[in-house]
N, C-alpha and C positions, 0 to 999 in steps of 0.2 A: 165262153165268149173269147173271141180271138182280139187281140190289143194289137196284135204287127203292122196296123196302117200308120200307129202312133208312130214307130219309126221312122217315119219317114219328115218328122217334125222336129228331129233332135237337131240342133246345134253344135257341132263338134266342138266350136269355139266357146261357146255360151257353157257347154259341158264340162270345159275343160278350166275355168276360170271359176265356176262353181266350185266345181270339183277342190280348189286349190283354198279358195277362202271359206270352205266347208269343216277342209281339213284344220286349217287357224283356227275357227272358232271351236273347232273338239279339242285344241290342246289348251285353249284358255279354260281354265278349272273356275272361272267365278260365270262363266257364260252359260245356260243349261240346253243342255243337249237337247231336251226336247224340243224347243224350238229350232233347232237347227231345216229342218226340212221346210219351216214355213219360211224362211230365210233364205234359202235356196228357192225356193220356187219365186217369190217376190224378187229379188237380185237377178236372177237368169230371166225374168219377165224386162226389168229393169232392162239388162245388156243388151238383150234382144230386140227391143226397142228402140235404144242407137243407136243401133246396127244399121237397123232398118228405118231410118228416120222419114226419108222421103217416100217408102213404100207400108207404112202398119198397115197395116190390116190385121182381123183375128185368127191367120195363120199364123201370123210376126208373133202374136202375145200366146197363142199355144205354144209352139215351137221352146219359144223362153220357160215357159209354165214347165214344160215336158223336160226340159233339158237341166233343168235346176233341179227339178223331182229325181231326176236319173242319175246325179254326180253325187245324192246320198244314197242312191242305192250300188250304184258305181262305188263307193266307196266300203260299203258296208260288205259288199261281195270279193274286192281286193283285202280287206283286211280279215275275211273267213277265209279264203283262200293260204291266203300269209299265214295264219295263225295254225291249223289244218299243218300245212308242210312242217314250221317249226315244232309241231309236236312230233309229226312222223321224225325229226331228225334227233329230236332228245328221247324217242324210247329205242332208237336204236342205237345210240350210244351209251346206253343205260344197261347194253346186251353185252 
């Protein structure tokens, strides 16, 4: 099943502010991670909504939906990546 129309729904703004109090609520240690992506999605449904106050409609609240779901997976992809390089650099100085 192809998902690339969802693209076209994202928020770069909405993404980018998820993204940042996504990251806050992973370094709070009493907050459970699990719920972080329900929290994202609700929040970026939320923003997306102001945004667009005179125009909602159910593109306005996918868009949000889509864009909060994607700044934990945006995250989750920057920190394998991170993680990934930092070990290439410690078994080669381990040479």
């Amino acid at each position: 099943m192809d998902l690339d129309f969802l693209l076209q729904y994202i928020n770069l703004i909405t993404l980018g502010i998820c993204l940042c109090i996504g990251y806050a609520f992973k370094k709070i240690d009493k907050f459970n991670n699990q719920y972080i992506p329900a929290v994202m999605l609700l929040l970026g449904t939320i923003i997306n909504v102001l945004v667009n106050i005179p125009n909602i409609n159910m593109a306005v609240i996918l868009g949000g939906m889509i864009s909060g779901l994607a700044s934990t997976g945006l995250y989750e992809a920057m920190r394998n990546l991170l993680e990934k390089d930092g070990k290439k650099e410690d078994s080669e100085n381990d040479e």
